[in-house]
N, C-alpha and C positions, 0 to 999 in steps of 0.2 A: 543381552539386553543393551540394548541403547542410550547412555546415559545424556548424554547431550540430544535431546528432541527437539523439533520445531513447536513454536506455540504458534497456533493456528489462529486468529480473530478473523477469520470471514464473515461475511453475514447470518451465515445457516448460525451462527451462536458455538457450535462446537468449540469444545474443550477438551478435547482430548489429549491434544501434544502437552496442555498445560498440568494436565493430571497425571500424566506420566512423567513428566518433569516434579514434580511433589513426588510421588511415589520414588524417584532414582535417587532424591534428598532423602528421603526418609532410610533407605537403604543400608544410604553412604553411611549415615548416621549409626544406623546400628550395626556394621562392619567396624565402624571409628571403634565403637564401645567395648567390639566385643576383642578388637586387640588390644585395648589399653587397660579390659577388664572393669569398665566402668558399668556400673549400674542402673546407667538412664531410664528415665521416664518411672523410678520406681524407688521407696520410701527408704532409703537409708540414714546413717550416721556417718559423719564424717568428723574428724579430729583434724582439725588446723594447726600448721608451725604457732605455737604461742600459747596453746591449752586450750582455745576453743574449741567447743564442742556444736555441732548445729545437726538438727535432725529435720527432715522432710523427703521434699520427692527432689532427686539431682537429673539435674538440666545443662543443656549447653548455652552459653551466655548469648550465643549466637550462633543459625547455625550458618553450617559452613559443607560444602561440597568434597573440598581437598584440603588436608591440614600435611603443612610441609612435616618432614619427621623431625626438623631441626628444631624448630617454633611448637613441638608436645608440650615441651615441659608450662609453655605461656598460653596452654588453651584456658580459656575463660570457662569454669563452670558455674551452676549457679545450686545455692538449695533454698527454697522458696523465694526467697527477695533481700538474699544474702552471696552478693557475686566474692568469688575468689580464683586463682590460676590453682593448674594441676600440680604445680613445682611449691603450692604452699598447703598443700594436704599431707597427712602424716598419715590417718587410714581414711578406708572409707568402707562400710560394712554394710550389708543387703538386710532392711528390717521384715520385707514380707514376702 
């Protein structure tokens, strides 16, 4: 699969290159997850350096196509409208 597609805007409307291009992000996204063991898009607990405790659905603060292996530790995640890096988590547990 072709992760780098054309977006097409010609007249006919088509969207296709653009939808494939979403779909090759969404992908990425959950390959990121499933080597760093993260449980995106789905209703965890996580414990933060410090004793906080915050419960929702964990998200990425932004997403992102390529994350270098060096800059992991500094990915931004988010659980509901509570952003944090991954190097400031201590667990983070799957509630459903």
């Amino acid at each position: 699969m072709n992760l780098q597609s054309e977006l097409s805007f010609g007249e006919d409307g088509n969207e296709e290159g653009y939808t494939r291009w979403l779909v090759g992000r969404q992908v990425a996204t959950e390959i990121l997850a499933r080597k760093m063991g993260l449980p995106l898009g789905h209703e965890v607990e996580v414990w933060l350096v410090g004793g906080m405790r915050l419960r929702g659905k964990l998200r990425l603060q932004e997403e992102a196509l390529f994350i270098e292996e060096e800059r992991v530790r500094h990915l931004g995640l988010r659980v509901d409208n509570v952003s944090f890096t991954y190097r400031e988590m201590e667990s983070c547990v799957r509630l459903d």
